[in-house]
C-alpha positions in Angstrom: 12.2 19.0 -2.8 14.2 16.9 -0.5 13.8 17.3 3.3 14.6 15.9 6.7 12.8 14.8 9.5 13.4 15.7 13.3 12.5 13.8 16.2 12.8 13.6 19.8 11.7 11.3 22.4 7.8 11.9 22.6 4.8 10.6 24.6 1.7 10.9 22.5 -2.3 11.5 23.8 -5.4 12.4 21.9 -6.8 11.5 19.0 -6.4 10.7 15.7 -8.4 10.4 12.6 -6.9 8.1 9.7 -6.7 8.9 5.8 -8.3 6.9 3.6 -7.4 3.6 2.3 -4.5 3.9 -0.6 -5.6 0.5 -1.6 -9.1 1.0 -1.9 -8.7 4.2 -3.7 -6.9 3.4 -6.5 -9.1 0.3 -7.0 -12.0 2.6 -7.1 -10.2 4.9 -9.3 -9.5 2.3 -11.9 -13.2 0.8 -11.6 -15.0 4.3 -11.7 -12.7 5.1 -14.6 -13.5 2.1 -17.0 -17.5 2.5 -16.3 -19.6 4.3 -18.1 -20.5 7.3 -16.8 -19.9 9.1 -13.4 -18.9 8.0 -10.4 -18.5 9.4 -6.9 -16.0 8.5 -4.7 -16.5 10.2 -1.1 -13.1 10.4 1.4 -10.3 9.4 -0.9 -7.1 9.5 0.0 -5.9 12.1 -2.3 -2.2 12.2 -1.9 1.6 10.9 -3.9 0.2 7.3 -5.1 -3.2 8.0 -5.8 -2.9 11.4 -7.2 -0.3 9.3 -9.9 -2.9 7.1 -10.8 -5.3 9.8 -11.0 -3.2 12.3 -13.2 -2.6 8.7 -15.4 -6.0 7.8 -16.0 -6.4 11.1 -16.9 -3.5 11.1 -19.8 -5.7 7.8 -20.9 -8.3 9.9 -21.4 -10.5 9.8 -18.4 -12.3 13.3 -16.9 -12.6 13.5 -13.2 -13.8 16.5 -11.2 -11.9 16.6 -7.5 -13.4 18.6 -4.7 -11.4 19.0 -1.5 -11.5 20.3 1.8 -13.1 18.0 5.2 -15.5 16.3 3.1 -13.1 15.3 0.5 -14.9 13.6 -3.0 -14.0 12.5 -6.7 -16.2 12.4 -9.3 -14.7 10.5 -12.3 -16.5 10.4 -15.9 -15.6 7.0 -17.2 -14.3 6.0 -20.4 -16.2 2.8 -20.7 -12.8 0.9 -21.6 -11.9 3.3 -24.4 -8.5 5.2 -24.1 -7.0 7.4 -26.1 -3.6 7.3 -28.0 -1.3 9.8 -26.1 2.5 9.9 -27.7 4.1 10.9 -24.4 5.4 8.4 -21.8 2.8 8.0 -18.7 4.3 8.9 -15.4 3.5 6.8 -11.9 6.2 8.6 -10.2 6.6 6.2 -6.9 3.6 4.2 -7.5 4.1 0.5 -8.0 0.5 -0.4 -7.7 -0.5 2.1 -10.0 2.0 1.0 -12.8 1.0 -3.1 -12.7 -2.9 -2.5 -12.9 -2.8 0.4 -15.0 -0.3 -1.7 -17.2 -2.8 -4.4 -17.3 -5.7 -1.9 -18.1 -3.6 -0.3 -20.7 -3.7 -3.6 -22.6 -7.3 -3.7 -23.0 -6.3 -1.0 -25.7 -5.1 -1.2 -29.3 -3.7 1.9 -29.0 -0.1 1.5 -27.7 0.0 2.8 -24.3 3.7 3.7 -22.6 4.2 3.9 -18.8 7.7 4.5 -16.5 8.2 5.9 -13.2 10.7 6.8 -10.4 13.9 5.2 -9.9 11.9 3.1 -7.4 8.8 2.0 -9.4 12.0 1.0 -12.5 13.3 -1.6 -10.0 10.1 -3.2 -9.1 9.3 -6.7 -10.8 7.3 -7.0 -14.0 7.7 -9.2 -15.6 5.2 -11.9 -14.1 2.0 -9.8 -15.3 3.8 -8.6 -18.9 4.1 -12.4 -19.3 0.5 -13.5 -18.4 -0.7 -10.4 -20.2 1.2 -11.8 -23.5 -0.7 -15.4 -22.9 -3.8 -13.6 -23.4 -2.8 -11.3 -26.1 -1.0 -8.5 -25.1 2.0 -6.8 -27.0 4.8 -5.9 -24.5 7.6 -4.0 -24.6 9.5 -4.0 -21.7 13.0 -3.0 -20.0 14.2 -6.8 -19.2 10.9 -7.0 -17.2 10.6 -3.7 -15.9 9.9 0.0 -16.5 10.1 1.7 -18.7 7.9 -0.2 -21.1 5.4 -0.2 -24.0 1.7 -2.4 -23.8 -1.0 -2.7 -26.2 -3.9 -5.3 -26.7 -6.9 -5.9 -27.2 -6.6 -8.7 -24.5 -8.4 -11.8 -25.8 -8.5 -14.1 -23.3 -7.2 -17.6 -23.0 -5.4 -19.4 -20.4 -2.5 -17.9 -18.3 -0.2 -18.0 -14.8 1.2 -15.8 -12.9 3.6 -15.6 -9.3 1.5 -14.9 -7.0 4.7 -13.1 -5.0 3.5 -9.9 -5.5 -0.2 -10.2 -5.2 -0.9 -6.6 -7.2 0.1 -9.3 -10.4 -3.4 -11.2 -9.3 -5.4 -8.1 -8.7 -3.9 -6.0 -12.1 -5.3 -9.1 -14.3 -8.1 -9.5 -12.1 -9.6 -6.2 -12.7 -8.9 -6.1 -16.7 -9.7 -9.7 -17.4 -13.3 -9.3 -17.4 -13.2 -6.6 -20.4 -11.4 -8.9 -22.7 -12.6 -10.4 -25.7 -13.2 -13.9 -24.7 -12.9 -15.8 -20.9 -9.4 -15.7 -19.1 -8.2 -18.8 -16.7 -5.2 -17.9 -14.4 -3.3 -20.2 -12.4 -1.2 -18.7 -9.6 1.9 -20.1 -8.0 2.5 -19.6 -4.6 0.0 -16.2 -3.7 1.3 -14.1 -1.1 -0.4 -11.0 0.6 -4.5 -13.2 0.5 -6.0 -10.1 1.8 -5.5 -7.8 -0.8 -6.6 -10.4 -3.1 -9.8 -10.3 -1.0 -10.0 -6.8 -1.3 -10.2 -7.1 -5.1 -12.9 -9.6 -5.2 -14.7 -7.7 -3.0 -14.5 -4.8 -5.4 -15.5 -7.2 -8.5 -18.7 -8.8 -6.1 -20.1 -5.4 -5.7 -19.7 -4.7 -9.5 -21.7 -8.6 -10.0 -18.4 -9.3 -11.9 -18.5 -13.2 -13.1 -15.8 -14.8 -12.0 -14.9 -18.4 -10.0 -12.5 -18.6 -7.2 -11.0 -22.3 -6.5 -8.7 -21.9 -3.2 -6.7 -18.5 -4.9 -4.8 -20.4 -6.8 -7.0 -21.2 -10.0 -9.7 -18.0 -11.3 -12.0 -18.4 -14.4 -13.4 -14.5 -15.5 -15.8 -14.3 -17.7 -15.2 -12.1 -20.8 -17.2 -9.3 -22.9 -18.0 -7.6 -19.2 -18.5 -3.9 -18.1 -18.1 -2.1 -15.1 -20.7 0.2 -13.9 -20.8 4.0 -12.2 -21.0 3.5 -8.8 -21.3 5.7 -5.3 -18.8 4.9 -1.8 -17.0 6.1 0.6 -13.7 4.9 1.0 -12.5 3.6 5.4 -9.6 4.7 7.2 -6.5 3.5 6.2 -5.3 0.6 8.3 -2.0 0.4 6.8 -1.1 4.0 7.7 -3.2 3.1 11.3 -0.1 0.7 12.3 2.3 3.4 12.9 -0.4 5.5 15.6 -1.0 2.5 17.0 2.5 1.4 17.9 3.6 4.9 18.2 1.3 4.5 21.1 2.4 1.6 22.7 5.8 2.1 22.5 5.9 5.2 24.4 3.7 3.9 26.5 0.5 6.5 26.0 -2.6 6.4 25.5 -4.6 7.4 22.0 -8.1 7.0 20.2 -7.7 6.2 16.6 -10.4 7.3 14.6 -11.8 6.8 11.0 -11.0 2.6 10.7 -13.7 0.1 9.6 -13.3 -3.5 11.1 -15.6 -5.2 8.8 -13.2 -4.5 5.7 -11.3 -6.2 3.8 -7.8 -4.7 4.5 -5.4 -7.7 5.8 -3.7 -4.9 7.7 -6.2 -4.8 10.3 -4.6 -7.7 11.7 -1.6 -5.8 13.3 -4.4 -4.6 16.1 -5.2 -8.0 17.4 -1.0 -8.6 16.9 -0.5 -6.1 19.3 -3.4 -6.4 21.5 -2.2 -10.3 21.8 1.5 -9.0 22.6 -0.2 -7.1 25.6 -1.7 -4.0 24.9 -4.7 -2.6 25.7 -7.3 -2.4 22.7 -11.1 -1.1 23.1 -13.5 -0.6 20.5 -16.2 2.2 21.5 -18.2 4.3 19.6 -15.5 7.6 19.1 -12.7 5.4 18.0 -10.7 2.3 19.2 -8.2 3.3 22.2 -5.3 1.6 22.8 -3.4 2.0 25.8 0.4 1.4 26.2 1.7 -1.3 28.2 4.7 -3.5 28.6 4.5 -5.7 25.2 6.0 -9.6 25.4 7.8 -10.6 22.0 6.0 -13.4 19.7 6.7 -14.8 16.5 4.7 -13.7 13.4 3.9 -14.5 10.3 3.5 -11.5 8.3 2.8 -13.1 4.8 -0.1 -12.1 4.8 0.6 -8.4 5.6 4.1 -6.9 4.3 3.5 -3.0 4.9 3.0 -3.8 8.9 7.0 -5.1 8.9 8.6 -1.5 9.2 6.0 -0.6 11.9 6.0 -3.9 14.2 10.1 -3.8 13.9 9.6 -0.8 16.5 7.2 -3.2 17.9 10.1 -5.4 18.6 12.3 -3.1 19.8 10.5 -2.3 23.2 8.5 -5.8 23.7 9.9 -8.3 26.1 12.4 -11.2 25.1 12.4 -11.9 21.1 9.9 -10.9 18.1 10.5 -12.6 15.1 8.7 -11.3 12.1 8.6 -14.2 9.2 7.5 -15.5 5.8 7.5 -11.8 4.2 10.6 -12.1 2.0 8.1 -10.1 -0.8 8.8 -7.0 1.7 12.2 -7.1 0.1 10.7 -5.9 -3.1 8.5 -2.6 -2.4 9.7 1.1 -2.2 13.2 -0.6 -0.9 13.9 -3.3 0.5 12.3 -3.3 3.8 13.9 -6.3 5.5 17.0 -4.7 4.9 16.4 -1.4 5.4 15.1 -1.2 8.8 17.4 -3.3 9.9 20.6 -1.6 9.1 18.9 2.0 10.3 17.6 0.3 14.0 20.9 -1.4 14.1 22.6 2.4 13.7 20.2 3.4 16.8 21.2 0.5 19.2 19.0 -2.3 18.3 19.2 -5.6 18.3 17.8 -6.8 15.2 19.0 -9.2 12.5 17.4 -10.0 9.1 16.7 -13.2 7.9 16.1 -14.2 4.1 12.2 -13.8 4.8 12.2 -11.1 8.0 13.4 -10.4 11.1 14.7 -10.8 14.6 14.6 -8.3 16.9 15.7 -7.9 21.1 14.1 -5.4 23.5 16.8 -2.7 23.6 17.9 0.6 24.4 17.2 3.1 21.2 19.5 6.2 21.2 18.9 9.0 18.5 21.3 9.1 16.0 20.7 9.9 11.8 19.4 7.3 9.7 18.2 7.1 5.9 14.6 6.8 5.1 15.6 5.6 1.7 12.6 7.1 -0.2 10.3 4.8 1.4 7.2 6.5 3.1 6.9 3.5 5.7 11.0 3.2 6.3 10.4 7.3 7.4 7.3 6.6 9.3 8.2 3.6 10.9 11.7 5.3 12.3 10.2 8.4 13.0 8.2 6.4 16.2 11.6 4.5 16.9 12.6 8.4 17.4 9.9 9.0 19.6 11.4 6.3 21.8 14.6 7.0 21.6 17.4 9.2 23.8 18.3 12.3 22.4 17.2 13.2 19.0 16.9 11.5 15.4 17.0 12.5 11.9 15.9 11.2 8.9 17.4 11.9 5.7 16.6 10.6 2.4 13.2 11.4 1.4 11.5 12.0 4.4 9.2 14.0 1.8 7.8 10.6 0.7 5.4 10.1 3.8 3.4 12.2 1.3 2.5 9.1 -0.7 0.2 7.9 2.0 0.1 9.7 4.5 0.6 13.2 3.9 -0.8 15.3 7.2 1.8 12.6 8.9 3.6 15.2 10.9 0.9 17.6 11.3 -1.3 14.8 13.2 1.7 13.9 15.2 2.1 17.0 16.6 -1.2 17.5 17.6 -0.5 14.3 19.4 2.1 16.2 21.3 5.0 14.2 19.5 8.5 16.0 19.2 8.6 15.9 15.6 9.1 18.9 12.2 10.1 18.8 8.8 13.8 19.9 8.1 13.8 21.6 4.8 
């Protein structure tokens, strides 16, 4: 069902506890569901991308048990790599990640295995994995390189490339190579987004995957490998932390963020020493890290290495001192919408001063006034203008799938208001 979102200028105090990483789960998901035997996953994030790629793996023939409530867990019974033949098209609904590694998964199989999604997910790029997938034996079937489409293996192995513009390319064959046949070598052109790359790895190390690394651009997996039932607990979300943190600075307030894990992997972690650097006040204690509002100065970033923060350090921009420039993330153009774009023409329609680039953005202190804007089915377009509402005169709404800030986030609104934001679904 379709709704809105209201908002109207807010100041924000309290604290804050963060869902589990999106990221993390489904690569758990995907590793606990090609073992053999059970595995327990403690805090997932249980919400529109993961349950997708939960409710797939389960069409491919995977059991898992899930157990809610404030000590959230999954336990998934593995397949050991086997899938079953199912004659109905698998659904990812808005999940991008979820259709390039299951599609990479699915091709471990030589049972043919279809998969579509949303209108979104359709217009998202393909067809660098279907054609590494091909080197190394894959059948493909495909809609000019994108959803809907067909896969079926058994992978072999051999010697591939892929873009490295969307890096879920990397980590989709990372995570099936080692169940081929034989060894895989990938070269990759020109990786974007390292982190998550990292974050893969990291996963693979802690399975004692075999695999060579030589400066991300050349990988060497060993074949004939398995992946084992394992036990964790899945940190905070640091990609959904962003918007609680700048919500906080930008209206000047003061918050505790709880639930986040420095020592991980996620590139996104970055954005708190972005805006610690631009001038607020960041302190780690043993409840949570506070951060305190204060004026920000504009700087110029390079966000290549971390496309989700764009939406959220745009607002950034909007209250910080002389000019923010966010640059080298032209791969933002090609998630849930085009992000460059899209908050750019919907802070424009609030009074900033913002123009894009081809690969980001420059954006002028200014004056926000509330006004309606599209979230255009994108759960960190919504998110990201909802705290340019909170700063704003008068009020904003957001049409156009406000509804989707269930993807990652979905006690969004709920946690806000506890925070003492102005904020309520419209249905």
């Amino acid at each position: 069902m379709s709704s809105d979102l209201r908002i109207r200028q807010s100041t924000v105090s309290g604290n804050i506890k963060i869902p589990g990483s999106k990221s993390h789960t489904i690569r758990a998901m995907i590793i606990a569901g090609l073992a053999d035997g059970e595995s327990l996953i403690r805090a997932p994030l249980l919400a529109g991308d993961t349950l997708s790629c939960l409710k797939a793996l389960e069409e491919m023939g995977i059991t898992f048990i899930s157990k809610s409530g404030e000590h959230s867990h999954l336990k998934i019974k593995g397949s050991g790599g086997k899938f079953r033949e199912t004659g109905k098209v698998i659904n990812v609904c808005n999940s991008g990640t979820s259709l390039r590694i299951l599609t990479a998964i699915g091709a471990l199989s030589d049972k043919t295995i279809k998969f579509d999604g949303d209108d979104s997910v359709r217009k998202r790029p393909m067809q660098p994995l279907l054609s590494a997938l091909y080197d190394i034996g894959a059948k493909v079937e495909s809609n000019n390189g994108h959803a809907p489409l067909a896969i079926s293996g058994p992978l072999k192995g051999g010697k591939t490339m892929t873009d490295g513009i969307s890096s879920q390319f990397l980590t989709a064959l990372l995570l099936a190579c080692p169940l081929a046949d034989g060894d895989t070598e990938i070269d990759v052109i020109d990786l974007h987004e390292k982190p998550y790359i990292e974050m893969t790895l990291k996963w693979l190390d802690e399975q004692n995957i075999i695999y060579t690394n030589r400066n991300f651009e050349h990988f060497t997996i060993k074949g004939g490998q398995f992946y084992k039932p394992f036990s964790t607990t899945i940190p905070g979300d640091f990609s959904s932390a962003t918007f609680p943190l700048i919500a906080a600075v930008a209206t000047g307030s003061k918050i505790t963020i709880e639930g986040l894990d420095f020592n991980d992997s996620q590139g996104d972690k970055r954005v708190f020493k972005i805006i610690e650097s631009m001038g607020a006040s960041i302190s780690h204690e043993k409840e949570g890290v506070i951060v305190a509002g204060t004026q920000l100065k504009g700087m110029e970033l390079d966000l290549n290495d971390i496309p989700d923060a764009l939406p959220a350090l745009a607002i950034a921009g909007c209250v910080a001192e002389g000019e923010t420039k966010l640059l080298n993330v032209e791969q933002a153009r090609l998630k849930e919408s085009d992000r460059i774009r899209a908050i750019c023409v919907e802070l424009r329609k609030m009074g900033a001063k913002i123009h894009e680039l081809d690969h980001g953005l420059v954006i002028e202190k200014s004056q926000l006034t509330g006004t309606e804007v599209k979230g255009y089915g994108d759960h960190r377009i919504v998110m990201a203008l909802s705290i340019a509402g909170m700063i704003a005169s008068g009020e904003t709404l957001i049409h156009d799938g406000a509804e989707s800030i269930q993807v990652t986030y979905p006690f969004f609104v709920e946690d806000f208001k506890k925070l003492g934001a102005d904020i309520s679904i419209i249905k």
